[in-house]
C-alpha positions as CSV (number, residue, x, y, z in Angstrom):
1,X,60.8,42.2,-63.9
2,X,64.8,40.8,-64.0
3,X,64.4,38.5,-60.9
4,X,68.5,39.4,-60.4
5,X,68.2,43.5,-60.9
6,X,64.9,44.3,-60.3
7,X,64.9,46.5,-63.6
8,X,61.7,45.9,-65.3
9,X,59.5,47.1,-68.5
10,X,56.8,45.9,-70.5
11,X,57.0,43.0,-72.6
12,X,54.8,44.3,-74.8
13,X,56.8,46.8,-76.2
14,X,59.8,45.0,-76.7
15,X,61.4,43.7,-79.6
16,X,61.8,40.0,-79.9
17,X,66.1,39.4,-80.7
18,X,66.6,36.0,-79.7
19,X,64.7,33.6,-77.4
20,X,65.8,29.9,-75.9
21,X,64.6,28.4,-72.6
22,X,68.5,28.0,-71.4
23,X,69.9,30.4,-69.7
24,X,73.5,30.4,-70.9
25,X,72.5,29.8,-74.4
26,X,70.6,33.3,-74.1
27,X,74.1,34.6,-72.1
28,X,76.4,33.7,-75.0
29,X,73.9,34.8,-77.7
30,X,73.5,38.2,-75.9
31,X,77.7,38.8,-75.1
32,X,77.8,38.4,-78.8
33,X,79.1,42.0,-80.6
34,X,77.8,40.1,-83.6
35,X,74.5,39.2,-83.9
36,X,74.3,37.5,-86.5
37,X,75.9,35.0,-84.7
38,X,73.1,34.2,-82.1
39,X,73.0,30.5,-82.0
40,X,69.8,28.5,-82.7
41,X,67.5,27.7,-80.1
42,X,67.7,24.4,-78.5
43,X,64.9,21.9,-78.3
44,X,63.6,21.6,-74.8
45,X,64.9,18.7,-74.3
46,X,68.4,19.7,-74.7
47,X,67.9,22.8,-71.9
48,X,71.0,22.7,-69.8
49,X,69.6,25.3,-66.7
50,X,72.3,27.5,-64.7
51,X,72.4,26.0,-61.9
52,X,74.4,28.2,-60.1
53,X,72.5,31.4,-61.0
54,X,69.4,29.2,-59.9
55,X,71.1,28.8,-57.1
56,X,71.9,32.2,-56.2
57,X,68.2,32.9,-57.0
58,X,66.9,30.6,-54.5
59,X,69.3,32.0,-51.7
60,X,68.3,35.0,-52.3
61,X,64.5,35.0,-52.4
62,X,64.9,32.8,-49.0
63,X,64.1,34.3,-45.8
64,X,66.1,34.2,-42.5
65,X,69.9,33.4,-42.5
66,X,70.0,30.1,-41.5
67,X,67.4,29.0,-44.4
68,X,70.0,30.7,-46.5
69,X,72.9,29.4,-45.8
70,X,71.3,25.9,-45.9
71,X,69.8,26.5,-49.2
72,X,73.5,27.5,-50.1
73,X,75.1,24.4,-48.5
74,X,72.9,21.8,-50.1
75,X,72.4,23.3,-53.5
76,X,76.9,23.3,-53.6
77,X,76.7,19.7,-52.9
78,X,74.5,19.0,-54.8
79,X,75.3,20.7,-58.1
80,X,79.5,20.0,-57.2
81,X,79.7,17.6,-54.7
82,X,82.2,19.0,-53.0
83,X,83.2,22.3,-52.6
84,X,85.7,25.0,-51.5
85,X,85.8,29.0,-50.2
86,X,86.8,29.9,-53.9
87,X,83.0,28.4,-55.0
88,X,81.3,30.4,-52.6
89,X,83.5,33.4,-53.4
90,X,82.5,32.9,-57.1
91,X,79.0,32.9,-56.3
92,X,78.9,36.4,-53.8
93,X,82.2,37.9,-54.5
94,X,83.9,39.4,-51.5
95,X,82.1,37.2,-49.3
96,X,83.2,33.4,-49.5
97,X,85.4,33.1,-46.4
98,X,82.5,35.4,-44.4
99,X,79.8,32.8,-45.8
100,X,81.6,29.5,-45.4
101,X,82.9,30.6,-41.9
102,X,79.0,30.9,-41.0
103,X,78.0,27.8,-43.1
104,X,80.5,25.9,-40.4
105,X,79.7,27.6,-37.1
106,X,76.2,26.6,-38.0
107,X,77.0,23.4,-38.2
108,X,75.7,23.1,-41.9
109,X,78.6,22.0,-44.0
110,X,81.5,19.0,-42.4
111,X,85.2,19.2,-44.0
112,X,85.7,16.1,-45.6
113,X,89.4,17.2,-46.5
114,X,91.6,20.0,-46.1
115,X,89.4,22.9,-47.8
116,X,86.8,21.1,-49.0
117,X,83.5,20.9,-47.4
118,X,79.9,19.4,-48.4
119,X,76.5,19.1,-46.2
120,X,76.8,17.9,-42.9
């Protein structure tokens, strides 16, 4: 089961393309028209995780709004530092100035300078 569209099938009888523990080694490999292009799989050592897709996972599979939106706020500062209304729009598109607008009237996130926020 896709943990991002719920679409699911059995493993079982699918065929094995490509395989890697990163994510966006798996991402490139798949947007390739070419497949004979796929690149090699990385030790696991060298795995370089999505953190923002793990990041939208975790919001996601957290319950009640303000658990959320503090999962959102500390996994941005964590993973940028800093951040901005065009981060969280990347993340849920059409929603950044609705979501940062609640991260501050919760009193989750402080604006360290013009635009630019982090956990309070």
């Amino acid at each position: 089961m896709c943990p991002y569209c719920s679409r699911g099938c059995k493993t079982e009888d699918m065929d094995v393309v490509f395989r890697d523990r990163d994510q966006s080694v798996v991402r490139r490999a798949f947007s390739s028209v070419d497949s004979s292009k796929y690149p090699e799989p990385r030790k696991k050592s060298d795995i370089d995780p999505d953190p923002l897709s793990t990041l939208v996972y975790e919001y996601e599979h957290t319950p009640g709004t303000i658990e959320k939106l503090t999962v959102l706020a500390n996994g941005l500062t964590r993973i940028k530092g800093e951040f901005n209304e065009k981060d969280v729009e990347e993340l849920f598109p059409g929603k950044g100035k609705a979501m940062l607008s609640n991260l501050i009237s919760a009193d989750l996130v402080i604006e360290i300078r013009f635009g630019m926020y982090k956990t309070a």
